[in-house]
Every structure is written in structure tokens, then in C-alpha cells.
N, C-alpha and C positions, 0 to 999 in steps of 0.2 A: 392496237386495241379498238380504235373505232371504227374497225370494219370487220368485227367477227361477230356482229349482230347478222348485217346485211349478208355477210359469205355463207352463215347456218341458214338463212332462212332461205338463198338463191339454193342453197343444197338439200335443203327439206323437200322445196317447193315443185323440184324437179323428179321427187321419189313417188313411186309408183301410189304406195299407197297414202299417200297427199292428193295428187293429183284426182285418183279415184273419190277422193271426200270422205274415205274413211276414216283417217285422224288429221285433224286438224290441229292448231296450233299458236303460240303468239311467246314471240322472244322480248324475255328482258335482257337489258345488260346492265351489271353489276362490274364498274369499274376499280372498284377497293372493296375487301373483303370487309372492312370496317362499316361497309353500307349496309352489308347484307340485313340486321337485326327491324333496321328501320324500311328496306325493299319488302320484308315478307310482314310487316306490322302494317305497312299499307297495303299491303294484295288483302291482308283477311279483312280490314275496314273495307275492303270493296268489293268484298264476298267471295275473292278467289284464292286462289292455290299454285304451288309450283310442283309439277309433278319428274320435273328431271333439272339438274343443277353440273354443268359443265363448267368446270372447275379449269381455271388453268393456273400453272404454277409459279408464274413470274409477274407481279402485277406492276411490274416497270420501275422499282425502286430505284433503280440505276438511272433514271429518268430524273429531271429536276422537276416536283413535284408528284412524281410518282406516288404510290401507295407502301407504307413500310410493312405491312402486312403479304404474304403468300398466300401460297394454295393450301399450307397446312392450317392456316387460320382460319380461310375459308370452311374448309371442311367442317371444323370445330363447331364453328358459327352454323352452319347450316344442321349440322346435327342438333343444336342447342336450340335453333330458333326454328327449325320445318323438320320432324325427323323424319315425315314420310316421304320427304322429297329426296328422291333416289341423283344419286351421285356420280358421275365419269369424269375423270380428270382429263384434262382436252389441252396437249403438249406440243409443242413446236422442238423439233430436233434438234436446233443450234443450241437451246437451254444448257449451258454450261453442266448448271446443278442438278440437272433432268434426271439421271440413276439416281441419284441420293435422294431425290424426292421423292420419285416411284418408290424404294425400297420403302423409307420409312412411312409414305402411304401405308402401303401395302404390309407391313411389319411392323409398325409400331404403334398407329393411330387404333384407336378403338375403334373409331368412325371410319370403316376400312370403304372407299370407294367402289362400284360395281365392276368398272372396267378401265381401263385408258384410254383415250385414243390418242393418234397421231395427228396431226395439221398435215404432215405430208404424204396421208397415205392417201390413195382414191380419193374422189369425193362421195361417189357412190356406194363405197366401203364406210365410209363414215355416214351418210346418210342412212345406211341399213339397222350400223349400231346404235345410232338416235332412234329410229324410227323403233327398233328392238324394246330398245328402254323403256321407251313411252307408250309402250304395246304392253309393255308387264312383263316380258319374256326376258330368262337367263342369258346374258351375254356369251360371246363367244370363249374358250374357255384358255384358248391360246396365248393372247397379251400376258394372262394371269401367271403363267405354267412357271416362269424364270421364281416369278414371288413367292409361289407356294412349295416346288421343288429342288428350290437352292439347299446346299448341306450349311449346316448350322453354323460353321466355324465363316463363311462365308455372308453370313448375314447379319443385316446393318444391327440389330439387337443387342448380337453378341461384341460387338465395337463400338459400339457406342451407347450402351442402354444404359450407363448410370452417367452421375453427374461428374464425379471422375474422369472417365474417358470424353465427357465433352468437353472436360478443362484441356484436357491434353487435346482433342484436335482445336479448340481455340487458339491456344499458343501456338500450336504448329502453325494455323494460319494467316499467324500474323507475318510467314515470311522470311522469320531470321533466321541464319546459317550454325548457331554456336548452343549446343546442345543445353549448355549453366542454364542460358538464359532461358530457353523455350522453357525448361525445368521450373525454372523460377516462377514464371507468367502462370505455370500449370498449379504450380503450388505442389509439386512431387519433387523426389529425386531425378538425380540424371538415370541412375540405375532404373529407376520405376519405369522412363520415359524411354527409356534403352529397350528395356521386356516390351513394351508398347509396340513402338515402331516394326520388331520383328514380327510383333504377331498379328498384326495389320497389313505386312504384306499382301499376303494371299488376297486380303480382300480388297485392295486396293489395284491389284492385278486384274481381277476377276471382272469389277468397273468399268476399268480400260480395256478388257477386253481381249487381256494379251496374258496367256499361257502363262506360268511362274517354273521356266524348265532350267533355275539354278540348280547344280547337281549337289550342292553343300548349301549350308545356311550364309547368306551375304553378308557382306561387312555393314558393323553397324552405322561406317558411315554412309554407307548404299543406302542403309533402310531407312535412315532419316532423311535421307535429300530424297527419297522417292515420297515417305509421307509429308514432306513440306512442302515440297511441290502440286503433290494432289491435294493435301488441304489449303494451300493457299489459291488454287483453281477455284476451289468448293468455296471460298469462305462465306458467301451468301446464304449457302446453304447452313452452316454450322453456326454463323453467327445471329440467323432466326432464333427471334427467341420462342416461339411457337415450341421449338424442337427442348428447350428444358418442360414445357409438360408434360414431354412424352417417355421422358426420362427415369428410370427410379435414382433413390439416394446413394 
């Protein structure tokens, strides 16, 4: 983290149109999303503004000291406390939880982010979409395409939108093998958590990235070691509690 001040600004600085003085600039950095209320309560005591907010989605909690907050709190926050300061989520590939956080960005937050970017794509690909942002102009429309033309049975809403389905990937992520218990944790039946896990496949396939080309429906011990294992991967993700806001009952 405290070098994605200096890496944005050496990749600003080097863009065309920096360089010519026609937009300039000055980076803050917001190390816990818990800062944010008090970073833009002092920009407007000192007469200024944030006109683009690069979000990223892991603010080190796995860190001793880190921040228990993410990037969906972030968002929250910055809608609640700057709403004209325009948003991109700005993600590092190894992010475990990276799909699941994109999705429910982009699908479940009301406060829907302008674009993405990647940490490892160009720098001068990302320097264009900064420079884009802060010019006023629509982002590219490509990152978006997975979030807005996914078919619905496939999308994080439809699996996770009430508080139901978050007790049920809660338990699953906590790890254990023996269906009673995940049940118990969720507060369901075994049956209820049995319907679950099948109809979860698909989109936990779709994540990973990898075809669903069983020719019959799996055993249902398949389909619980497959969702325990991706929610106990996730659990970062699922056990933010950001993500019950975004939830219905």
C-alpha cells in the first residue's frame, strides 16, 4: 500500500496529457476506508475536492494491523461522504476474493463504480483510464461487459441476495466436511443446504472459470466439497460485513 501513491503519480506524470499541462493533479492516499469521512471533511475545510477515488479492494486485513474495512465500505463511504467524486476500483490479480468483489460491485452495490482497473495491466493503459476519468469522459466499455451480460442464474444476486443464502455461504466457509453441521451453523435443513449447493454450482464454476460439462447433475457430495471449498477460499469475502447491507431479508 505505500507505494500506490508514488506508482499513480510516476504513471500520471509520464501521460501525454499531464505532461502537456493540460490536467494536472495531486494524490491522496486513503489507507483504511474508515478514513475516508474524515480525508474529505478536511479537503472541503481547505476548499478542495476529490474528483476521482481509486478504490481498491483488500485494505490488508490479513495484515497485523491492517484495516477490517474493504473496498465495498469504501465505496459506501465515498458515496455517503463525496457523491460527485467518481469511482474505479483499482485491483491486483492475486486478490483471492477479486470475482466476488467485482460481481457484487458491479451487481449489488447501489454505489456502482465507473470502471476497474487492473494493477497488472500496462501502465499506460491505466494511465489513459485515470486520465479518462478525470477528463469527464465514459470509460472503456469492455472490463464492464462480464458484469452487465452475465445470464442471471449466474449472477452473485441470484446466490447470494438475501440473508438466507449468506448464512448458508457463511457456514460453508467456515471449512467443515459434514453436511448436519454446515446446516446447523446456517440455521436450515440439510435438505435446504443440499437445494443450495446444487444450484450454486453453475456459478461457482463460471468464477473459476471452468466449463460445468457434467453430463447429469453431480453427487451431492461433489456439490458440497466443491462449495466449501470455494467458500472457504472466499471467506474474506463472505464474511465482510459490508456485504449484509447489500443484502435483502
Amino acid at each position: 500500500m505505500a507505494t500506490i501513491e508514488y506508482s499513480i503519480e510516476g504513471m500520471l506524470n509520464r501521460h501525454a496529457a499531464v505532461m502537456s499541462g493540460r490536467l494536472a493533479f495531486e494524490v491522496t492516499q486513503v489507507t483504511s476506508p474508515d478514513d475516508i469521512p474524515a480525508t474529505v471533511q478536511l479537503a472541503s475545510e481547505l476548499g478542495c475536492s476529490y474528483s476521482l477515488a481509486l478504490v481498491d479492494l483488500d485494505f490488508g486485513a490479513h495484515r497485523a494491523g491492517g484495516s477490517q474495512s474493504h473496498g465495498l465500505t469504501a465505496l459506501r463511504l465515498l458515496a455517503e461522504h463525496t457523491p460527485e467524486t467518481r469511482t474505479a476500483l483499482y485491483t491486483a490479480d492475486v486478490e483471492g476474493n477479486r470475482e466476488l468483489m467485482l460481481r457484487a460491485a458491479f451487481e449489488l452495490c447501489p454505489y456502482k463504480p465507473s470502471t476497474w482497473i487492473s494493477k497488472s495491466s500496462p501502465p499506460e493503459e491505466q494511465a489513459d483510464t485515470i486520465c479518462d476519468l478525470l477528463d469527464g469522459k465514459d470509460p472503456p466499455s469492455g472490463p464492464l461487459r462480464p458484469y452487465v451480460f452475465r445470464p442471471d442464474h449466474l449472477r452473485l444476486r441470484t446466490v447470494c441476495g438475501t440473508r438466507t443464502q449468506l448464512r448458508l455461504w457463511r457456514a460453508l466457509a467456515l471449512g467443515l466436511d459434514n453436511r448436519g453441521q454446515i446446516a446447523a451453523h446456517a440455521g436450515t435443513s440439510a435438505s435446504t443446504l443440499d437445494k443450495f449447493v446444487a444450484r450454486v454450482r453453475p456459478f461457482i464454476l463460471d468464477c473459476l472459470g471452468t466449463p460445468d460439462d457434467t453430463p447429469v447433475p453431480a453427487a451431492r457430495a461433489a456439490n458440497l466439497a466443491l462449495a466449501v471449498r470455494f467458500a472457504y477460499s472466499n471467506r474474506a469475502f463472505f464474511t465482510d460485513p459490508e456485504l449484509e447491507r447489500l443484502v435483502g431479508r
